[in-house]
Each structure stands twice: as structure tokens, then as C-alpha cells.
ZAMARGU-4260 file (C-alpha; in steps of 0.2 Angstrom, whole numbers, plus 5000, padded with zeros to 4 digits):
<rodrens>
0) 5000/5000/5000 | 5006/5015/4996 | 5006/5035/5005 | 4992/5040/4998 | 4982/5026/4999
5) 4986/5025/5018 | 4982/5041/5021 | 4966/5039/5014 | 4961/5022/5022 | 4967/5033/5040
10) 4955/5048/5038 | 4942/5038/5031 | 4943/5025/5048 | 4945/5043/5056 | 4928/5048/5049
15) 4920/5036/5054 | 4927/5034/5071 | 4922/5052/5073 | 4905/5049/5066 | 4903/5035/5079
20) 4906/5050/5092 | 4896/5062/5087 | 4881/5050/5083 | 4884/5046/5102 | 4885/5064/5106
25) 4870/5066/5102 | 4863/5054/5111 | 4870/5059/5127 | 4863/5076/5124 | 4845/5069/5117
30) 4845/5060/5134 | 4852/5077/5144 | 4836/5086/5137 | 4825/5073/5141 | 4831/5074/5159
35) 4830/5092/5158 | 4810/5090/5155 | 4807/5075/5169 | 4814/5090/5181 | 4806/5103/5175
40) 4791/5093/5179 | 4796/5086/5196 | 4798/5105/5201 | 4782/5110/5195 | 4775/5095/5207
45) 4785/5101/5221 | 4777/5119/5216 | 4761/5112/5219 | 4765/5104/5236 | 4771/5121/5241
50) 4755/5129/5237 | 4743/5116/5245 | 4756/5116/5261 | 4754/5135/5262 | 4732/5132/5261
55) 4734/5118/5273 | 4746/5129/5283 | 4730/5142/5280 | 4717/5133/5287 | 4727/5126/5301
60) 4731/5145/5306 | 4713/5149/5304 | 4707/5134/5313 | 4718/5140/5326 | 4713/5158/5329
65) 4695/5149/5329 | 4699/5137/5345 | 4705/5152/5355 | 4690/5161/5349 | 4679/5148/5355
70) 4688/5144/5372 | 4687/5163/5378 | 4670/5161/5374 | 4666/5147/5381 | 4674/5149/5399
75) 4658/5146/5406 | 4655/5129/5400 | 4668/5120/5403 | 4666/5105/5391 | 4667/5118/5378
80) 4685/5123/5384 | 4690/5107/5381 | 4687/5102/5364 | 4692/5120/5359 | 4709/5115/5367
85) 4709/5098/5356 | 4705/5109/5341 | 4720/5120/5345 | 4732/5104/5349 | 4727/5098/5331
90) 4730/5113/5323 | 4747/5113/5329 | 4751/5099/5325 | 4744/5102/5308 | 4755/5117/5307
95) 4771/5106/5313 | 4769/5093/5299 | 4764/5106/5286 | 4782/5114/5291 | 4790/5097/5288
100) 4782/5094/5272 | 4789/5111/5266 | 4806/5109/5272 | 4806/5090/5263 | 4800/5101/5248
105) 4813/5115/5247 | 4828/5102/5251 | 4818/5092/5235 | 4817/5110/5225 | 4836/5115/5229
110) 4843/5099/5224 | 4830/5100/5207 | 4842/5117/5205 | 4858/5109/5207 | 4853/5094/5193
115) 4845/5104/5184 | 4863/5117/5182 | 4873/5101/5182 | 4863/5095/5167 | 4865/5113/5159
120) 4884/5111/5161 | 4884/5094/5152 | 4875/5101/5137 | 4886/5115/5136 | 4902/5102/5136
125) 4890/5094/5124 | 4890/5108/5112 | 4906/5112/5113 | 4911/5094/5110 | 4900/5093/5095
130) 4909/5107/5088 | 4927/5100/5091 | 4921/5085/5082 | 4915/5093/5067 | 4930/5103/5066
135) 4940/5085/5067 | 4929/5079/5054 | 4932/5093/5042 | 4950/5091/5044 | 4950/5071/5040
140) 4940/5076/5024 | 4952/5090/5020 | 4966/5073/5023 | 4955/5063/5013 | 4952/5073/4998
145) 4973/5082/5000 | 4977/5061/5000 | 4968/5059/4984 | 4975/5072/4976 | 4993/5066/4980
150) 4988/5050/4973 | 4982/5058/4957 | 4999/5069/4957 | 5009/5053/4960 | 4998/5042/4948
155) 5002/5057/4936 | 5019/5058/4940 | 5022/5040/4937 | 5013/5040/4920 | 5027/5056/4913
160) 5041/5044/4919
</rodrens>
């Protein structure tokens, strides 16, 4: 085998190795954008547990402000006093376990961020990697087509001798 013809066999292996690559680029970052979406819906869910915690949280507070209404009220009767005072033991305990849930939430929302800009970092090495391969690709067909023409020059060259 002649230069030439090595040189061609070489960029074209190089070709297709770096079509291999890129064609597995690509999905990698098909795969990044689909996490993307799952945690842009997960953070829309943990949205919607904040926003039913804070009604929750609400009605506890309310339910709250009622049983000390109520107790006041109800001095005289005594009995009254008593399930107002149950009221207000439930609604503090609502309010503690509406406060846990929201904590859980935002450690779920913080760590949603953290993927989600640790995703956006891959797809940016992504794109730049994609770019790099390109560029190699264009140079191996820039060797292929410079390997061709030596071997025409040569072949040429030959046939004057």
C-alpha cells in the first residue's frame, strides 16, 4: 500500500470513528434534554405541594385563631373549653407537619436546581464537544480529499516517467 492510499484508508477510519462520536453525542445530549424536561416537571409538582402546604398551613392557622376564639367564649361551659383546646392541639400539630412537608420540599426544590445546572453544564460540554468533532471531521476530509489528490499527482507523475 502505498502514502496515499494510507492516508486515505486513515481519515476515512477517522471519519467514521468520529461519526461514531458524534452520533453518540447526540445521544447523550438527546438524553440530557429529556432529563431536563422530567425535572422541569418534578419542580412543578414540588410547586404544587408548596402551594397546597401554604392552604393547609392556612386553614390550620385559621382553625387555630377559631379554637382560642371559641375557648374565651366558652369559659363558662367547661366542656366547651376542652374540645376547643383539642382543636388547638390539632391545629398545631397540623401546622408542625405542614412545616416538615415544606422543608422536605425545598431540600427536593434545591437539589431539582443543582441537577438541573449540572445538566445545563453537560449540554454545554456537549455543544462544545459537538463542535470540536465537526472541526476534526472537516480536517479528516480535507486529509482525505489532499490524500487523493497526491495520489492523482503521483499516479500522474508516474505515467510522465
Amino acid at each position: 500500500m502505498n502514502m496515499p492510499e494510507s492516508l486515505q484508508e486513515q481519515a476515512g477510519e477517522g471519519i467514521q470513528k468520529n461519526n461514531i462520536l458524534l452520533e453518540t453525542i447526540n445521544r447523550i445530549a438527546k438524553e440530557s434534554k429529556h432529563n431536563i424536561e422530567h425535572l422541569s416537571t418534578l419542580q412543578k409538582q414540588a410547586d404544587s405541594i408548596h402551594s397546597i402546604t401554604r392552604t393547609i398551613q392556612n386553614i390550620a392557622t385559621h382553625t387555630n385563631l377559631q379554637a382560642f376564639e371559641a375557648a374565651r367564649a366558652g369559659v363558662a361551659v367547661r366542656e366547651f373549653d376542652v374540645v376547643a383546646t383539642e382543636v388547638r392541639n390539632f391545629s398545631n400539630n397540623v401546622q408542625q407537619s405542614i412545616s416538615e412537608v415544606k422543608t422536605n420540599v425545598d431540600l427536593i426544590t434545591e437539589e431539582i436546581n443543582l441537577i438541573t445546572r449540572s445538566i445545563d453544564n453537560v449540554h454545554q460540554i456537549i455543544r462544545t464537544s459537538q463542535g470540536r468533532v465537526s472541526e476534526t471531521m472537516d480536517e479528516f476530509t480535507i486529509i482525505l480529499e489532499s490524500s487523493e489528490q497526491l495520489g492523482r499527482s503521483a499516479n500522474d507523475f508516474t505515467e510522465i516517467l
